[in-house]
PAZAPA-454286 format. One record per residue: x, y, z of N, C-alpha, C in turn; residue number from 0; residue in three letters. Coordinates in nm, 3 decimals. Atoms other than C-alpha are relative to their C-alpha. Last residue first. Layout:
N
MIVO     n_px     n_py     n_pz    ca_px    ca_py    ca_pz     c_px     c_py     c_pz    i   aa
MIVO        X        Y        Z        X        Y        Z        X        Y        Z  NUM  ALA
...
//
This chain:
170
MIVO     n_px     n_py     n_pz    ca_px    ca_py    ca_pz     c_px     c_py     c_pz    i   aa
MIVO    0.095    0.031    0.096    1.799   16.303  -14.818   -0.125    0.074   -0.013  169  UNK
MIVO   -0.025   -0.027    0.136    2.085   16.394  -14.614   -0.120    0.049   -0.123  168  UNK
MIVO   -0.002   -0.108    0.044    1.946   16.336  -14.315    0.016    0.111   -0.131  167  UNK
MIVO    0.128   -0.017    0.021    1.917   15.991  -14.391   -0.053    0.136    0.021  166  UNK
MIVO    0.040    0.008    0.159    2.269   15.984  -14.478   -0.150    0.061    0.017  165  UNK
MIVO   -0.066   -0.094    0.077    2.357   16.149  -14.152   -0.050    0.014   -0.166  164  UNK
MIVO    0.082   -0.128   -0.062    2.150   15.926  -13.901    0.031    0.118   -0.127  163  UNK
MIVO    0.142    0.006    0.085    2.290   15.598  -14.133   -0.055    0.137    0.086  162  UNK
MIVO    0.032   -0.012    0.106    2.617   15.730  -14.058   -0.103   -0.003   -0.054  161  UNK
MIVO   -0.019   -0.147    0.014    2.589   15.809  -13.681   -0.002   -0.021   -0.154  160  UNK
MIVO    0.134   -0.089   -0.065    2.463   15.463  -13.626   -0.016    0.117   -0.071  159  UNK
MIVO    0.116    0.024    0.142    2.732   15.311  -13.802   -0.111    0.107    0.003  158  UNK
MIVO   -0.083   -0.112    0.132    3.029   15.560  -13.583   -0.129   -0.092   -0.101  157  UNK
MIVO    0.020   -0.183    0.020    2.783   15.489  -13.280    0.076    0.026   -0.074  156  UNK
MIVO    0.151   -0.012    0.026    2.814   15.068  -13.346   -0.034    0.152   -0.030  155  UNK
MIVO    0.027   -0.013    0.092    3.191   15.129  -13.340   -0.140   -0.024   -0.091  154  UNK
MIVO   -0.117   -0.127    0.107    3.252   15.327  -13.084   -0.029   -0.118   -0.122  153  UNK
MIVO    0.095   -0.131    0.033    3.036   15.049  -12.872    0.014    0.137   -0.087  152  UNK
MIVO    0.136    0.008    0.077    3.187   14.766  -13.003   -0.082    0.098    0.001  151  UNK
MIVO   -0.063   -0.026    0.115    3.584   14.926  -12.885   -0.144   -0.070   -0.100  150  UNK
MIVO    0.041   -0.077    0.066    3.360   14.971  -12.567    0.061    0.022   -0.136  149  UNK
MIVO    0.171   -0.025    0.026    3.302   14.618  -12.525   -0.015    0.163   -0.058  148  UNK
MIVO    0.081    0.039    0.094    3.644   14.511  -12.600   -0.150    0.039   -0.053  147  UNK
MIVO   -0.032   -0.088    0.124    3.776   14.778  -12.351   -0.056   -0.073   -0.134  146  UNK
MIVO    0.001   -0.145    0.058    3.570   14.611  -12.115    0.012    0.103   -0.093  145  UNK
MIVO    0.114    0.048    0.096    3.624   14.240  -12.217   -0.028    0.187    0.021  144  UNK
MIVO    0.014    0.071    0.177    4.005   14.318  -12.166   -0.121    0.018   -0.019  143  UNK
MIVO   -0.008   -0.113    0.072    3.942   14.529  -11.811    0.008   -0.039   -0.167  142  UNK
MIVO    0.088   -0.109   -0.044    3.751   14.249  -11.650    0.047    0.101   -0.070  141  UNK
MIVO    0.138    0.034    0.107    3.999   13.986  -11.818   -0.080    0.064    0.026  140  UNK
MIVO   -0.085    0.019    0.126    4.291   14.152  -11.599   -0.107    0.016   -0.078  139  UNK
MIVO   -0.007   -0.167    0.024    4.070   14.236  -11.292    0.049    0.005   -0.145  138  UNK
MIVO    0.139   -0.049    0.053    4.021   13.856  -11.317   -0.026    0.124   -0.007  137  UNK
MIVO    0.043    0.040    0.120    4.396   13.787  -11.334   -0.131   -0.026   -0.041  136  UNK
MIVO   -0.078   -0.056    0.124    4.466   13.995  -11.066   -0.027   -0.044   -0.129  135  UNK
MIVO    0.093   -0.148    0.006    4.219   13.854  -10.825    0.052    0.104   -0.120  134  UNK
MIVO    0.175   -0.019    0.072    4.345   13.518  -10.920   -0.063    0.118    0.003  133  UNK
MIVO   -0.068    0.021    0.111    4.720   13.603  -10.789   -0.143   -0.082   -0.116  132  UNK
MIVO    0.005   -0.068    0.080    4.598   13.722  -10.529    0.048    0.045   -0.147  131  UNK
MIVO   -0.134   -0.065    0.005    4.438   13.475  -10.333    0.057    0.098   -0.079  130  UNK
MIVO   -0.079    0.068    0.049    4.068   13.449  -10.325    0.149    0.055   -0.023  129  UNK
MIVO   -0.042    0.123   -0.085    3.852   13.547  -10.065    0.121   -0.062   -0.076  128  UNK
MIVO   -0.093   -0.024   -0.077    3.828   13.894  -10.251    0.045   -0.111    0.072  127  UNK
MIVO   -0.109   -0.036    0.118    3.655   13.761  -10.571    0.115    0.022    0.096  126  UNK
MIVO   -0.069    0.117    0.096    3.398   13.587  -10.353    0.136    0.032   -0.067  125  UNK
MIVO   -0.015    0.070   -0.140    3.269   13.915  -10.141    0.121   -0.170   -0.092  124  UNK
MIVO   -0.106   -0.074   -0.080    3.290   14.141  -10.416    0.030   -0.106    0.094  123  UNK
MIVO   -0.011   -0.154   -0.082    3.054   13.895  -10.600    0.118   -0.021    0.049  122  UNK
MIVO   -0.162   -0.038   -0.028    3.105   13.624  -10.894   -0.074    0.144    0.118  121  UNK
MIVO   -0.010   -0.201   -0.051    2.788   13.482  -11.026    0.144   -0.048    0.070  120  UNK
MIVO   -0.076   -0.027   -0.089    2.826   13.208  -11.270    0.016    0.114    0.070  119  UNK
MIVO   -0.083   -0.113   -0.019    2.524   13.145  -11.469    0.107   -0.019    0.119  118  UNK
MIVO   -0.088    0.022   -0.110    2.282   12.872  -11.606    0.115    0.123    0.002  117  UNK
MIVO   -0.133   -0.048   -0.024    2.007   12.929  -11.816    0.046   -0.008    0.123  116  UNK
MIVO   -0.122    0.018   -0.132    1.749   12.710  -11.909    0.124    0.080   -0.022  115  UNK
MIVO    0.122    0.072   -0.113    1.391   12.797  -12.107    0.108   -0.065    0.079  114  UNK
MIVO    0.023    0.111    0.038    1.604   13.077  -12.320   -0.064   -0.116    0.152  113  UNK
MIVO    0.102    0.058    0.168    1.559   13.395  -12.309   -0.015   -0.102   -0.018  112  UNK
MIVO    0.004    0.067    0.101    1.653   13.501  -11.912   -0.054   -0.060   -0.153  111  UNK
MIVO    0.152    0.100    0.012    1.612   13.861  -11.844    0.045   -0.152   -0.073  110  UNK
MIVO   -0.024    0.105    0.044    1.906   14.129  -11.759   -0.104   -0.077    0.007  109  UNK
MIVO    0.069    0.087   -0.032    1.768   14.473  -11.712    0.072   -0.114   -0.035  108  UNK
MIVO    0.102    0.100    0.069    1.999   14.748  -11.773   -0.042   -0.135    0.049  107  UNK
MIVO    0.028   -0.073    0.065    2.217   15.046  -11.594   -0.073   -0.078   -0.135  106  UNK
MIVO    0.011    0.068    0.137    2.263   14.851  -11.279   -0.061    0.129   -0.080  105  UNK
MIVO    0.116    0.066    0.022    2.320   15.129  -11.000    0.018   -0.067   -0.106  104  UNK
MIVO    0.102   -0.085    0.049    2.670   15.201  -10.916   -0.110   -0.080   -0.049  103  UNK
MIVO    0.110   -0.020   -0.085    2.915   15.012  -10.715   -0.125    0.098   -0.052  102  UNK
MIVO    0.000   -0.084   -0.060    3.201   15.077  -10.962   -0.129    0.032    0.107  101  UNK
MIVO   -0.163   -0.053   -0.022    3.396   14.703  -11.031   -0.031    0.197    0.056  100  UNK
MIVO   -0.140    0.078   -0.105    3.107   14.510  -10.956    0.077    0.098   -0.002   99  UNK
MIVO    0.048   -0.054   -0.177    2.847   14.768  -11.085    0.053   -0.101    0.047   98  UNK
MIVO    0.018   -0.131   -0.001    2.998   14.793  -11.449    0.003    0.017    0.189   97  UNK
MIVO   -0.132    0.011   -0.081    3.086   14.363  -11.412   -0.015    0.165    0.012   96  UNK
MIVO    0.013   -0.015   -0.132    2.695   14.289  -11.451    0.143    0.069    0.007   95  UNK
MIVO    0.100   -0.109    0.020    2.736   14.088  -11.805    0.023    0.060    0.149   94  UNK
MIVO    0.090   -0.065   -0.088    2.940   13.845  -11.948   -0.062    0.127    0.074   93  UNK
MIVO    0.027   -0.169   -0.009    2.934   13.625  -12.217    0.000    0.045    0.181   92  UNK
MIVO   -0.129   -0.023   -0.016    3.059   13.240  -12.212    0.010    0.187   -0.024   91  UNK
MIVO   -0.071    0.076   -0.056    2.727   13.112  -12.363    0.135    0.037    0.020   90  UNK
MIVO    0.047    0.083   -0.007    2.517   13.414  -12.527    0.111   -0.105    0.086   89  UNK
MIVO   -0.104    0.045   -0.033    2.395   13.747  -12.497    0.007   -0.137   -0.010   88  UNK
MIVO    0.001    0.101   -0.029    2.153   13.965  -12.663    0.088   -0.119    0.030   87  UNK
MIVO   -0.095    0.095    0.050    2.172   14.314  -12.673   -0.049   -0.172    0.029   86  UNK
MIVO   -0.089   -0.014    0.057    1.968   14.599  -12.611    0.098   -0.069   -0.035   85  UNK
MIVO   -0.084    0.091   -0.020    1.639   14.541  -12.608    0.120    0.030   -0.062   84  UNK
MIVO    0.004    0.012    0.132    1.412   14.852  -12.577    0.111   -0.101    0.063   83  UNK
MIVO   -0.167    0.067   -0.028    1.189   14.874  -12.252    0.052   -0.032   -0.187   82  UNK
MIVO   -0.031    0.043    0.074    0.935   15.201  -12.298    0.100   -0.126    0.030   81  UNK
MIVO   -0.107    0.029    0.079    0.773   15.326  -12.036    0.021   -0.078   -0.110   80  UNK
MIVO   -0.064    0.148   -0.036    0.443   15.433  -11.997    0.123   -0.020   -0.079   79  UNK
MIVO   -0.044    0.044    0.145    0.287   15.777  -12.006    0.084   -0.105    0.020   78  UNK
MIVO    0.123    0.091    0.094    0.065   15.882  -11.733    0.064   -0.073   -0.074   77  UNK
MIVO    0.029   -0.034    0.153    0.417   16.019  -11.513   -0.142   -0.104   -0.053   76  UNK
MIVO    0.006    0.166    0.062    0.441   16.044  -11.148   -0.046    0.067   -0.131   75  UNK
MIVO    0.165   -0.015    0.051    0.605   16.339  -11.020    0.041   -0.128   -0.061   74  UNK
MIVO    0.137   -0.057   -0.063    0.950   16.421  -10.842   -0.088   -0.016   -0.051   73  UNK
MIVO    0.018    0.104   -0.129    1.156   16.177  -11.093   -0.096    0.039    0.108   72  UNK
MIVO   -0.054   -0.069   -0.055    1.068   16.392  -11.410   -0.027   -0.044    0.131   71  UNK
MIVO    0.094    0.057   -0.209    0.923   16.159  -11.640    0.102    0.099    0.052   70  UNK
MIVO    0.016   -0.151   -0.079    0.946   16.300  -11.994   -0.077   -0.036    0.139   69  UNK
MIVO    0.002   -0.145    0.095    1.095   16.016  -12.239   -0.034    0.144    0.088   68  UNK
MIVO    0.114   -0.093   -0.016    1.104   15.699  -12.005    0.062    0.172   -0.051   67  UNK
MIVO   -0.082   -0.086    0.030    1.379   15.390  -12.096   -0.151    0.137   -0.030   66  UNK
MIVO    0.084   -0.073    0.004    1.391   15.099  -12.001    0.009    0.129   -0.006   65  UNK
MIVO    0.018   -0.085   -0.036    1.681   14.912  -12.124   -0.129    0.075    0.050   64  UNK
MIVO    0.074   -0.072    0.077    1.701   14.555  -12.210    0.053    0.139    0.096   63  UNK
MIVO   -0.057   -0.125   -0.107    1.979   14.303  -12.183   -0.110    0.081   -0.044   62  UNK
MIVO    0.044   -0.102    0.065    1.830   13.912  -12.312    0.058    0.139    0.079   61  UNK
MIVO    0.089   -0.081   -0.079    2.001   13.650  -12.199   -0.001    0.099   -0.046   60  UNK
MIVO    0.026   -0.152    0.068    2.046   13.326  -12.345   -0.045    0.072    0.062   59  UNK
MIVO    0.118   -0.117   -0.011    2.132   12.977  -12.213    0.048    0.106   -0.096   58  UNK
MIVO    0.087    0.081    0.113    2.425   12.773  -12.050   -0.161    0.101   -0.003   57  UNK
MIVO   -0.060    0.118   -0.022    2.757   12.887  -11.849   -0.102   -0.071   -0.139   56  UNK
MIVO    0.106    0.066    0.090    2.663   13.282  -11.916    0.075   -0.179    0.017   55  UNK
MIVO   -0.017    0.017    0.138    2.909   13.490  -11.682   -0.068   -0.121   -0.042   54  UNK
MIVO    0.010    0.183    0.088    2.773   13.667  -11.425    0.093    0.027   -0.127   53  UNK
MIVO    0.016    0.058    0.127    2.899   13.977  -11.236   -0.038   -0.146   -0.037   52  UNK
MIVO   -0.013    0.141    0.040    2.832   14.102  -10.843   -0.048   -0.014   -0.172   51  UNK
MIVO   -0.149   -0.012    0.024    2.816   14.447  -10.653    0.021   -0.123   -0.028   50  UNK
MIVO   -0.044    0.123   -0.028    2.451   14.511  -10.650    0.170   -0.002   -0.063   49  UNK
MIVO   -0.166    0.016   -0.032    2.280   14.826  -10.676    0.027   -0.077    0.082   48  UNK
MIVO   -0.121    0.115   -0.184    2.017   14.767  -10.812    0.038    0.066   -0.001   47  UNK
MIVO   -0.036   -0.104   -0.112    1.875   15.056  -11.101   -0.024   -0.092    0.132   46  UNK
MIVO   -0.033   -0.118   -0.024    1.761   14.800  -11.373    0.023    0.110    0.100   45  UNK
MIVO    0.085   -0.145    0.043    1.730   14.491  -11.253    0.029    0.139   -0.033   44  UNK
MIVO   -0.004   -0.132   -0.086    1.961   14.176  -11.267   -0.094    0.074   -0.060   43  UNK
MIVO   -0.115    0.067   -0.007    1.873   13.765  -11.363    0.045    0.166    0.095   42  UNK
MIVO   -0.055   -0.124   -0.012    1.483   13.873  -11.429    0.148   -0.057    0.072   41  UNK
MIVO   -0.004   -0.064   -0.120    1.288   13.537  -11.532    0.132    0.107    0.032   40  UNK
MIVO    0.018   -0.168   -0.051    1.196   13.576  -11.853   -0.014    0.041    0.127   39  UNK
MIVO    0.009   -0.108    0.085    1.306   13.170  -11.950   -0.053    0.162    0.041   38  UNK
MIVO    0.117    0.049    0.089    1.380   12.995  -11.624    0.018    0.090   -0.135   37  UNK
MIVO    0.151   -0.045    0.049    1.661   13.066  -11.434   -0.054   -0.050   -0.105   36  UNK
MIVO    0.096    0.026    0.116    1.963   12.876  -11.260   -0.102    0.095   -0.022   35  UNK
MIVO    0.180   -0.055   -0.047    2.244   13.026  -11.011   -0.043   -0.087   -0.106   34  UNK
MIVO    0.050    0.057    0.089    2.615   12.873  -10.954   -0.162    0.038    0.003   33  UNK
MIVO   -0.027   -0.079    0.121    2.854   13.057  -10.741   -0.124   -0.025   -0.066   32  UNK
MIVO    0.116   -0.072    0.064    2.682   12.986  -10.421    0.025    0.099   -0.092   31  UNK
MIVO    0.157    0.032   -0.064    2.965   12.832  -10.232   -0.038    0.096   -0.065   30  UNK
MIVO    0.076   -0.115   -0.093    3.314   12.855  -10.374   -0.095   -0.066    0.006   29  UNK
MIVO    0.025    0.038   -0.088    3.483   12.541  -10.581   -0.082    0.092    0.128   28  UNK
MIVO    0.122    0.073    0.017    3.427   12.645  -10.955   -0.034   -0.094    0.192   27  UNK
MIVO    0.065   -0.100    0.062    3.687   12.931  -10.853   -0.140   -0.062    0.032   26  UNK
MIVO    0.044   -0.101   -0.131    3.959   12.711  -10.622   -0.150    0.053   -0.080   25  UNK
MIVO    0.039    0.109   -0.144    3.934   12.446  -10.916   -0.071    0.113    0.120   24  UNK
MIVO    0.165    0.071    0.089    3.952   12.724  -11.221   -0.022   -0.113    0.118   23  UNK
MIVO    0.092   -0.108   -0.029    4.296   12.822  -11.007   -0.155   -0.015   -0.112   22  UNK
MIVO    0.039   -0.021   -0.132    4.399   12.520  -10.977   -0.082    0.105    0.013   21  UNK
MIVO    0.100    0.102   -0.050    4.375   12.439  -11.352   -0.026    0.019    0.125   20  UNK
MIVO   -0.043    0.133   -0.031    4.573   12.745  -11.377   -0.115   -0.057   -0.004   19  UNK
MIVO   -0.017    0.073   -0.165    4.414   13.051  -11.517    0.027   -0.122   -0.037   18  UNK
MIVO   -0.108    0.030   -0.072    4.507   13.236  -11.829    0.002   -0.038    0.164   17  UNK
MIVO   -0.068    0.073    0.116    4.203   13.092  -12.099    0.139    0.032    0.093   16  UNK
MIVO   -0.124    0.091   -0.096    3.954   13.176  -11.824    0.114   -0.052   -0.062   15  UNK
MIVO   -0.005   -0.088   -0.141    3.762   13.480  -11.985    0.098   -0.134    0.085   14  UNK
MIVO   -0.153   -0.029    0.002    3.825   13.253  -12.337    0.043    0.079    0.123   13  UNK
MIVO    0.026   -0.177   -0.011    3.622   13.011  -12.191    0.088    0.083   -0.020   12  UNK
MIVO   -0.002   -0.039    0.125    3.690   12.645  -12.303   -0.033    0.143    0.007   11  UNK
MIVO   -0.157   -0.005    0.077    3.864   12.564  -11.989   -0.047    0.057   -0.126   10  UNK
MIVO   -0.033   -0.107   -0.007    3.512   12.634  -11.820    0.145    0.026   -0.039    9  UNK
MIVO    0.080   -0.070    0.095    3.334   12.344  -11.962    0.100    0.186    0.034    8  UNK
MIVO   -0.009    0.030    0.146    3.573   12.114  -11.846   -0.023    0.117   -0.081    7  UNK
MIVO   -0.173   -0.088   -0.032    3.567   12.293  -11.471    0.034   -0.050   -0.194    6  UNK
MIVO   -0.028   -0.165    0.045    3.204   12.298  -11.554    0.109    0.064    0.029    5  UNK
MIVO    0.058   -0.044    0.148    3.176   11.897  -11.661    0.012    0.185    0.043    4  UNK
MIVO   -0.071    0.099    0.159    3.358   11.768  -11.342   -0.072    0.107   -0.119    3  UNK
MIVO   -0.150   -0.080   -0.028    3.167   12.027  -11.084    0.070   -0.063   -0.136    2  UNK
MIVO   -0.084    0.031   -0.058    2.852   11.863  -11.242    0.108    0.054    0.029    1  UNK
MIVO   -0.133    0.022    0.053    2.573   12.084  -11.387    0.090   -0.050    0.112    0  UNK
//
């Protein structure tokens, strides 16, 4: 992708909808924003810790969980994990910002799905070079998609919890 076409492409994002044109210039102008992967190649791993978000430019990425029933970290377990997929993401999504903003281990796998994806990483290191009147207005959209995300998660666990209830029911 051409600088030209992903300062274009990145006006249509609503995560950039209150930056200047300058500021989308300074942004798409850093060094080693821009990654590529293949289809199931691994984008983040479960339990990094890495202090850096993408957001989806071109592509699909799969989020999974792994997720082991009676391992007890001292001892090795026979019984093989499980990965369950938990979301699927797509152009102008993004993902990672948990362990940007609290340094804690990734808490799911990211995997590309489709046979080109393109991404914008963003680390600690990048976000701070920039003046502060961009750092503010990506903390901004960092806490928006947040609360967006958990106002999906409250309401996936109020379906959830119904169909668990009915089917109890029965």
């Amino acid at each position: 992708m051409e600088k030209i076409s992903i300062l274009d492409f990145i006006k249509g994002l609503p995560f950039f909808e209150h930056f200047s044109e300058d500021e989308k210039s300074c942004l798409i102008n850093s060094k080693g924003l821009f990654e590529k992967y293949s289809a199931g190649e691994i984008i983040i791993k479960q339990g990094a810790i890495e202090s850096w978000l993408f957001i989806i430019l071109q592509g699909k990425i799969k989020l999974s969980k792994e997720v082991n029933s009676n391992i007890d970290k001292s001892r090795i377990s026979l019984t093989d994990s499980e990965e369950i997929v938990v979301k699927e993401l797509d152009i102008g999504s993004i993902f990672g910002e948990i362990s940007l903003i609290t340094d804690r281990p990734r808490n799911v796998t990211a995997r590309a799905s489709s046979n080109e994806v393109a991404v914008l990483k963003i680390t600690k290191e990048i976000l701070e070079s920039f003046d502060k009147s961009i750092q503010m207005k990506f903390q901004k959209q960092l806490l928006t998609k947040l609360a967006e995300n958990l106002d999906d998660m409250n309401t996936e666990f109020i379906k959830l919890k119904t169909v668990i209830k009915k089917g109890l029911k029965k």
